[in-house]
N, C-alpha and C positions, 0 to 999 in steps of 0.2 A: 632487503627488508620484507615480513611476510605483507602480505595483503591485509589490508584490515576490512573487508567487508567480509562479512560471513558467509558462508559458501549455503545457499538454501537455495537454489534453485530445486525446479522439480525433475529430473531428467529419470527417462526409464531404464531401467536395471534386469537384467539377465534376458534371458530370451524364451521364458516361460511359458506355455500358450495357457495356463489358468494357474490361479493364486487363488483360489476360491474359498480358502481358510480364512482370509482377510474380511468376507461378507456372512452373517449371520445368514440364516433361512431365511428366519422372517425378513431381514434387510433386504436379502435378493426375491424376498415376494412385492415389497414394496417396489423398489427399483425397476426391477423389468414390469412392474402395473403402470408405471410412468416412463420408462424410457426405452421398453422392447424386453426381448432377451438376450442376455448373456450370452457370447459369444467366447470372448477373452477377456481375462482381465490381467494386465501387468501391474506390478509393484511403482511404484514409483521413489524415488530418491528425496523426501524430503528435507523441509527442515522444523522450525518450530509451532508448533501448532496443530501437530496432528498427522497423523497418515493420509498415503492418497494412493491411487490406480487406476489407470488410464483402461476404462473397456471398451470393447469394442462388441454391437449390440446387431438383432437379425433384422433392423433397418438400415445397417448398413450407417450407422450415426457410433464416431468417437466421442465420447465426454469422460472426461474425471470426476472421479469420486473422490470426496474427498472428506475425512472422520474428525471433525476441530475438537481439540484436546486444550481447554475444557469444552465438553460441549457450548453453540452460542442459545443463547437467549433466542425467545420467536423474534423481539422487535429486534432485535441486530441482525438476524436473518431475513425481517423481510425487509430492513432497510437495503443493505448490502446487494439484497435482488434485488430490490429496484433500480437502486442506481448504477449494479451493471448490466441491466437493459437498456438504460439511457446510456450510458457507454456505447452499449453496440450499435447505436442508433449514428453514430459518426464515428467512429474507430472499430479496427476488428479488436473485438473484446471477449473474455470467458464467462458470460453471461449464465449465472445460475437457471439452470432449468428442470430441478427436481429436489425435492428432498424427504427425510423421515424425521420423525418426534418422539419421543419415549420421555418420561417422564417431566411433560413439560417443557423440554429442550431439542432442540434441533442436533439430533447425533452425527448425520448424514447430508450431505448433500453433491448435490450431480452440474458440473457448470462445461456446458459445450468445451472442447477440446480447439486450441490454437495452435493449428501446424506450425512447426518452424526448429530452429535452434536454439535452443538456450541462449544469449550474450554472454553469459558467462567469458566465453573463445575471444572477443570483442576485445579485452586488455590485451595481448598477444596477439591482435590483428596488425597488417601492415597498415600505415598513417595514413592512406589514403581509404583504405575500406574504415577504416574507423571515422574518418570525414564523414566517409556515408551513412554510416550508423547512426554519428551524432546527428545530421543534419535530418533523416526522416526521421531521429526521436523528437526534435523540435516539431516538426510538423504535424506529427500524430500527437503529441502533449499538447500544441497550441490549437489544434481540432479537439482535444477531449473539453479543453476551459472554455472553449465557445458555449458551450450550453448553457442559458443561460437561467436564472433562476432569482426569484421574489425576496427570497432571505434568505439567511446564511440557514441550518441546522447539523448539529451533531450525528444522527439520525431521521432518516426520511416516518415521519409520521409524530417525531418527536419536539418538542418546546423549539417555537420557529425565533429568532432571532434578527432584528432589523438593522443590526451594525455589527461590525466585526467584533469591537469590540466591547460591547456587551459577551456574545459568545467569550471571545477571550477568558474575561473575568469571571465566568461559570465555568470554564472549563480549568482553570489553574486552582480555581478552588477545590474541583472534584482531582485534578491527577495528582494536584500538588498535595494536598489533601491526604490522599492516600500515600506518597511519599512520606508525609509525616507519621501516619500510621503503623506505616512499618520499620521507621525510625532510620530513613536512608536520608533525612532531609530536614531540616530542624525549621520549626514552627516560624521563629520570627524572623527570617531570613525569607521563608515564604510569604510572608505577611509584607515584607517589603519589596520583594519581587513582581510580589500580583500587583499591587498598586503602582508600582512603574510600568509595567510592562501593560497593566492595561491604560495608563495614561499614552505612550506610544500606540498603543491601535487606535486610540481615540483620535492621534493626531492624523492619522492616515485613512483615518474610516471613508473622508470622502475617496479616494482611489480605490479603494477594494471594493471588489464587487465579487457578489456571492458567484461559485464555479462550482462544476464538478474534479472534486479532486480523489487521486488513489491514495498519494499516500504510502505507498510501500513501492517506490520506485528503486530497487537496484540490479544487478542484473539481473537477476534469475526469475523475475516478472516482466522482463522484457523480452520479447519473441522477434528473431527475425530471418532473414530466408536471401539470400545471394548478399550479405553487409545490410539488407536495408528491414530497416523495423516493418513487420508487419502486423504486430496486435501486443496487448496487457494480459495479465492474466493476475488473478486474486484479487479481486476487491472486494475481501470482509474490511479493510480499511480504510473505504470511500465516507469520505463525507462531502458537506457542500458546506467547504470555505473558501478563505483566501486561497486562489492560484498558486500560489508562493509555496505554499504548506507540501505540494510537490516536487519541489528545489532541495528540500533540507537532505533526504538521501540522495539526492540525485549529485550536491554537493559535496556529501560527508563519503557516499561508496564509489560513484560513478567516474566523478571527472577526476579525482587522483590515481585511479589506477590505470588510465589514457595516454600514450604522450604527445597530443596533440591539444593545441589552444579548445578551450571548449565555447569560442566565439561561433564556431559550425555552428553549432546546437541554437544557441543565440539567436544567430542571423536567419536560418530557418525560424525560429519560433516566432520570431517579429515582423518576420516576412508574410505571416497569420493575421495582420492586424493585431498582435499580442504583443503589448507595453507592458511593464510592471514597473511605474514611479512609485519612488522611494523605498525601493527594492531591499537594502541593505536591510533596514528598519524590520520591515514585513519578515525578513528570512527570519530577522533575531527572534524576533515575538513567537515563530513558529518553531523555530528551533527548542527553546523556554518548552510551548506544550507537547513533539515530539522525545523532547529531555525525560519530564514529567511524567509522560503515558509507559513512556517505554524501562525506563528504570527497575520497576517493581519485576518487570521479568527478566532482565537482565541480572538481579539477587539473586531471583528466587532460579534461576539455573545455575548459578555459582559461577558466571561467566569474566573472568577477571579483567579480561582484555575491552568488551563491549561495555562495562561498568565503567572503565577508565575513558571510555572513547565519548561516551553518554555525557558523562560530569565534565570532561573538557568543553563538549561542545555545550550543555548548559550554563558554566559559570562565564566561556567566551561569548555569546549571547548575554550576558546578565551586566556582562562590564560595556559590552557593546549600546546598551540601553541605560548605560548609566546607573543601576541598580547596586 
């Protein structure tokens, strides 16, 4: 059976020593104002969202470049910087440290370089390196949710939220919302969904406590170097919620392509002082807003297999909460 996680890791391709067609002028006047000079820069292997290229600068400093397609917004850019500085404040993280704006929007930006291996190799590792894997993923994900944080937000700077689920109920409104907009999702199905599903955060609000979460956990954001994880990389999709809300790919791409118990993972992660009661609940609710967010791009690539994989895990979620 093929894999069903999508192959987007970022790994470097060919062995170029410049790709310098990839950077406008003006881009490499800004760039090396903020991060040196150009040395090299290689292509990199992406997947959605944009191109990227690993340079290498006359400080003697790797970082990635990397071009989001569509360009982001300044507040999703400086939220995303911020929060992965506080990332790299307890995990080695690819913390943004440069970028350019053109028309209002952030086209560019430069986030420190994380040595290692792709995980990708990790499915077809032997049972015992994959032990190890799983178990410093646990440890490095149960050090990223320690951080600790006053309210939940969608964005750092943006409408601060004092219970999960509040957020919830504004957020199913806005994804789901636009699911109906572009008619992948009909109106009063969502109308009944929001209202259960935010009745479940409600019922859980005293456990959840606001974290820093990525969000885009599967392998190809995961870096690591002799089996054991050593850093994260892309958090344009950090927020600060539920902990849990980094389980749902971790569930849906990671632990099925393993073939060992994903208790390793577990038992390092709790061995953090990291609990998640009433867990089951938390993933569905999260599962509902990852359903919701990710849909609209999953159409609008024409992707038949991730459309199908998307709506399974949304409507099992949906019966899961009773909806």
């Amino acid at each position: 059976m093929p894999s069903l996680q999508p192959r987007l890791s970022a790994r470097i391709i060919g062995q170029m020593s410049d790709a310098s067609a990839m950077i406008s002028d003006e881009t490499r006047a800004a760039f090396e104002a903020q991060c040196g000079r150009i040395i090299t820069i290689k292509p990199l292997v992406g997947g959605f969202g944009g191109a990227s290229a690993l340079v290498h600068t006359d400080t003697d400093r790797d970082v990635v470049i990397h071009f989001p397609d569509p360009p982001l917004s300044n507040e999703k850019f400086d939220s995303f910087a911020r929060l992965s500085k506080l990332a790299a404040q307890v995990i080695t993280a690819s913390s943004a440290c440069a970028h350019g704006v053109a028309h209002g929007r952030v086209e560019w930006y430069a986030a420190d370089f994380v040595p290692g291996t792709s995980s990708e190799t990790v499915a077809s590792a032997p049972a015992d390196a994959q032990g190890e894997w799983l178990r410093s993923l646990g440890v490095v994900l149960a050090r990223l949710h320690s951080l600790e944080f006053g309210a939940f937000e969608q964005r750092v700077g943006g409408p601060l939220f004092s219970s999960w689920s509040e957020l919830v109920d504004d957020q199913i409104a806005a994804v789901g919302g636009r699911c109906v907009e572009l008619g992948v999702y009909d109106a009063l199905r969502l109308e009944h969904l929001r209202r259960r599903v935010t009745e479940v955060a409600a019922q859980v609000d005293s456990v959840v406590r606001p974290a820093l979460v990525h969000r885009d956990l599967y392998f190809g954001n995961i870096v690591h170097g002799s089996w054991s994880v050593t850093g994260l990389i892309d958090f344009e999709h950090a927020r600060i919620w539920d902990p849990v809300a980094d389980m749902v790919k971790i569930e849906l791409w990671v632990f099925p392509e393993l073939s060992i118990d994903p208790r390793e993972f577990w038992d390092a992660y709790e061995a953090e002082a990291r609990t998640l009661p009433e867990y089951g609940d938390r993933l569905a609710v999260a599962q509902v807003l990852e359903g919701f967010a990710a849909l609209p791009t999953w159409y609008g690539l024409d992707d038949a297999r991730l459309i199908r994989q998307y709506t399974d895990m949304l409507e099992s979620a949906a019966r899961r909460l009773g909806a």
